[in-house]
N, C-alpha and C positions, 0 to 999 in steps of 0.2 A: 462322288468325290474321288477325283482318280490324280493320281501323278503325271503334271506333264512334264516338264523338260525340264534343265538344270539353269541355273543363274550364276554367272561370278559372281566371287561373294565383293570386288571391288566393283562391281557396274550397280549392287544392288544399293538403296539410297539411306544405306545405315550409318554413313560419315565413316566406318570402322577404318579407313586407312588415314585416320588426322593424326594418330600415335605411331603408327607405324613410318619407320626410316624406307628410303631410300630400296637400300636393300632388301626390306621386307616384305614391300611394296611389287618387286621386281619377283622375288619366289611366290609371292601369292598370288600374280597375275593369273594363274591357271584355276586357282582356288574356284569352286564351283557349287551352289547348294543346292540338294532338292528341292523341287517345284509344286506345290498343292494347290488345285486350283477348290476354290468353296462358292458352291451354289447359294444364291439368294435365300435368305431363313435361318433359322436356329442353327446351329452347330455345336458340337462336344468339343472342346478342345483337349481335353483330357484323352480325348478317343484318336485322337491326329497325331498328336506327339508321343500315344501310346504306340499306334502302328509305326512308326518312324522310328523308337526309342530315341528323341527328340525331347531336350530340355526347355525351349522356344522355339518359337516361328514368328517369325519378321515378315510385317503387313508389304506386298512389293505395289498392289494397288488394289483400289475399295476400302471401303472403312466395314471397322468393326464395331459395335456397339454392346460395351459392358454393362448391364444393368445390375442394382443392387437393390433390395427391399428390404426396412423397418416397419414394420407392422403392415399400416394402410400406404405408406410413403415408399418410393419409388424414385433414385436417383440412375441418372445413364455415366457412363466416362464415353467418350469418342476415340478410336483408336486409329489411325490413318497411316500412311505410306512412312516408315523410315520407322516406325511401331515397333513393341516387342508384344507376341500375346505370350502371356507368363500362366501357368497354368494354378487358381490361388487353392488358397488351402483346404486341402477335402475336407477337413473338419470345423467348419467357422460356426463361432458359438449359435445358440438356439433362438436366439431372437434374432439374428444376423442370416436373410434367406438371400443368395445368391442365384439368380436370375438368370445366369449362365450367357453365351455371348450369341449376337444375330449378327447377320450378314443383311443389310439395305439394298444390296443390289451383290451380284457376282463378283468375288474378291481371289486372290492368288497371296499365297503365303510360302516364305521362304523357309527352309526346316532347319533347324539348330542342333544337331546329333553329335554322334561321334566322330564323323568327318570333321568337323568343325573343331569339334575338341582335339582332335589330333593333330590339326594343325597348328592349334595354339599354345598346343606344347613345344611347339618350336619359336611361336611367336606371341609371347604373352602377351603382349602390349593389346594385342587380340580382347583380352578379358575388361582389362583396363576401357577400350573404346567401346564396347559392351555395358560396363559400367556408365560413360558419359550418355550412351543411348537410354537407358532408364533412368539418370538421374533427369534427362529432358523430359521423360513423362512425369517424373513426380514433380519436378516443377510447374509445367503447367496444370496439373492435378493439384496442386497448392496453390496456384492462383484461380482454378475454378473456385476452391473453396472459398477462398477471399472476395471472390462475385458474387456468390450466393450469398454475403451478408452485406452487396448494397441496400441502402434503404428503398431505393426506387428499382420498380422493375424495368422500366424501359432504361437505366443506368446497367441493370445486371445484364439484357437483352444486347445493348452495345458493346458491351464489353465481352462477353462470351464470343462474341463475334470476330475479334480485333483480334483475340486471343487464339482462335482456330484458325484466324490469317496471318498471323505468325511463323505458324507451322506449314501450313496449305494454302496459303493466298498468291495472290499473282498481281502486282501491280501495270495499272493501264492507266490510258491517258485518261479516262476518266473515272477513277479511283480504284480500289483495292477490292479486286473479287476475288469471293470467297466462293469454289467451286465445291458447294454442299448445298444441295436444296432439301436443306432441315425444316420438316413441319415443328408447327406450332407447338405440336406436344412431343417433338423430341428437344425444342429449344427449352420448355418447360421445364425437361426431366435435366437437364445440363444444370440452368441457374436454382431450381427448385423453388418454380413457380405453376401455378395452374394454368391448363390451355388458354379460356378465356380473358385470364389475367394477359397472358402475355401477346395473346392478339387485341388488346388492348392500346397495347404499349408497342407494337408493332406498327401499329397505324398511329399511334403519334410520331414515332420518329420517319413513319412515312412522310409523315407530312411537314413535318420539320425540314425534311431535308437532308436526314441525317445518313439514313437507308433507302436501297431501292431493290426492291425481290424482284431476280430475274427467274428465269424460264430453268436455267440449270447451279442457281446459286444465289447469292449476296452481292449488289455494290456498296461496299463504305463509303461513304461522302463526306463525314464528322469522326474526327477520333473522341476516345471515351473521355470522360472528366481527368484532366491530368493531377498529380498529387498536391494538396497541400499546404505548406507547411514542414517542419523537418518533420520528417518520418517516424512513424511513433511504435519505439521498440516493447517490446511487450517483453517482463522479465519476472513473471512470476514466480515466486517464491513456495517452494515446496515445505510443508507440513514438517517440521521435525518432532523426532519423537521425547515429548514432553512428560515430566514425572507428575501426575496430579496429585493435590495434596491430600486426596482422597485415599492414596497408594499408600499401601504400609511398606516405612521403608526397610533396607536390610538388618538385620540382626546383627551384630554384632558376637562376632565368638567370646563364649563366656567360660565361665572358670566353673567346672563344675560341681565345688564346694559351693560358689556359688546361686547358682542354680539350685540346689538341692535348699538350703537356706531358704532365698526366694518360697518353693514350692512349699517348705514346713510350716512359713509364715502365713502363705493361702490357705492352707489345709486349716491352720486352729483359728484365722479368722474366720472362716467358713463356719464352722464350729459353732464357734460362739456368735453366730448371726441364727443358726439353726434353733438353738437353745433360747435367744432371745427371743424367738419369733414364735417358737412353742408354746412359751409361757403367756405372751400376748394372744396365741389363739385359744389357750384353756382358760384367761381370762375372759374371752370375747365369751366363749361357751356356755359359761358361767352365768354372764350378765345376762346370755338370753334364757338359761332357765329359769331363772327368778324372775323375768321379765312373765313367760311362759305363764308359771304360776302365778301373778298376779293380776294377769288377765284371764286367767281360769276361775278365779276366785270372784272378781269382779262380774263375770258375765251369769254365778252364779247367783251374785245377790241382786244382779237386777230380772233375774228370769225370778225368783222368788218375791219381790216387792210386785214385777209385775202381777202375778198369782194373785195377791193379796190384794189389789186392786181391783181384780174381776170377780170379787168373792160378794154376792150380795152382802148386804147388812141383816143380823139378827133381828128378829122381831120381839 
């Protein structure tokens, strides 16, 4: 992984001069960023923008692939030309395993440092058209997510598709290709479906008509289902914190003549609950020794009657 040569930052395909004036335009023309070139395979990106002291690197060409994993499940992002790779957070909770990012084939990435930052202290608008390049990726990260809950996979299949031709497609005379020749099990990992499921559904819209797999990419021939009906805004309502009647409620400040009152009254009913309950138990006491003794007595006059039955007769 070595540094090759530098990029103007207006030739590179980040849109960064759609905010910038005229004359901003004109003082950045020299503007110029380091150049990384990344070999085919796994890569650190923490390790890249650590040697650079580098806050991003911006894909200039080759894609990147983000993968994520919950548990056994395994989702990818796609990250392509005009990209930001963002370095995520070193600490992501424990059930949440980050997968870290591969290269598909050999990629070039542009460095985001202090050069950059120095210049945008002169040209903030800079930060701003920075901001509009990530809010592009959460967008279509928000509508991959909205794919992954078609109901049909060959629907999530065309649609992932239409949606990375948005970005990277190139229209011809005979329809919209997509220069990515994504396997089966990277399309999988995109809509959040299994290989064989979506080579399934791969060769239905083969054969529909819809798709046709070239040699270095996708032809679209069908766009995806269009929407409809009005659009159905979702406006969930958040939880508020509710008193249960199960909750004791506040107390109330009291007068502490009051209080004291209150507590003298507990105190001599207490009392006289104690004393009632006393005398009810040296009653109970009572009845069971008399009980006690009358079956003491009883069990003696039947062991004696017994006796007196096992006693021959006189002669």
């Amino acid at each position: 992984m070595a540094s090759r040569d530098r990029v103007r930052l207006l030739d590179a395909d980040f849109e960064l001069a759609r905010r910038l004036s005229p004359d901003e335009r004109a003082e950045l023309a020299a503007l110029t960023l380091p150049v990384v070139e990344i070999p085919e395979g796994p890569f650190q990106l923490e390790a890249i923008l650590g040697t650079h002291q580098a806050f991003a690197a911006g894909v200039l060409d080759g894609m990147a692939v983000h993968a994520i994993q919950i548990g056994e499940q395994s989702g990818i992002q796609l990250l392509g030309p005009g990209d930001l790779l963002i370095q995520p957070n070193p600490e992501p909770p424990a059930w949440l395993q980050d997968v870290a990012f591969r290269a598909p084939a050999p990629m070039s990435v542009a460095i985001f440092g202090e050069d950059f930052l120095a210049v945008a202290r002169r040209a903030p608008r800079l930060i701003a058209a920075l901001y509009d390049c990530v809010g592009d990726q959460m967008h279509r990260l928000g509508s991959q997510f909205v794919i992954c809950q078609l109901p049909r996979v060959e629907q999530r299949v065309l649609a992932i598709l239409w949606l990375l031709a948005e970005s990277w497609g190139h229209v011809t005379p005979g329809g919209v290709r997509v220069p990515m020749a994504l396997t089966h099990e990277t399309l999988g990992g995109l809509i959040g479906a299994r290989r064989p499921t979506v080579t399934l559904a791969i060769r239905k819209l083969s054969e529909q008509g819809s798709i046709v797999r070239q040699d270095s990419g996708w032809l679209l021939l069908e766009l995806p289902p269009e929407p409809t009906g009005a659009p159905k805004v979702l406006a969930p309502e958040l939880a508020g914190v509710s008193v249960s009647r199960w909750a004791p409620g506040p107390e109330p400040a009291a007068d502490p003549s009051v209080r004291y009152a209150e507590l003298r009254d507990t105190v001599r009913m207490l009392r006289e609950r104690h004393t009632h309950d006393r005398e009810q138990a040296r009653d109970q006491l009572k009845r069971a020794r008399s009980a006690r003794v009358r079956v003491t007595a009883m069990r003696q006059q039947i062991s004696q009657e017994a006796l007196k039955r096992r006693r021959p007769p006189s002669s």
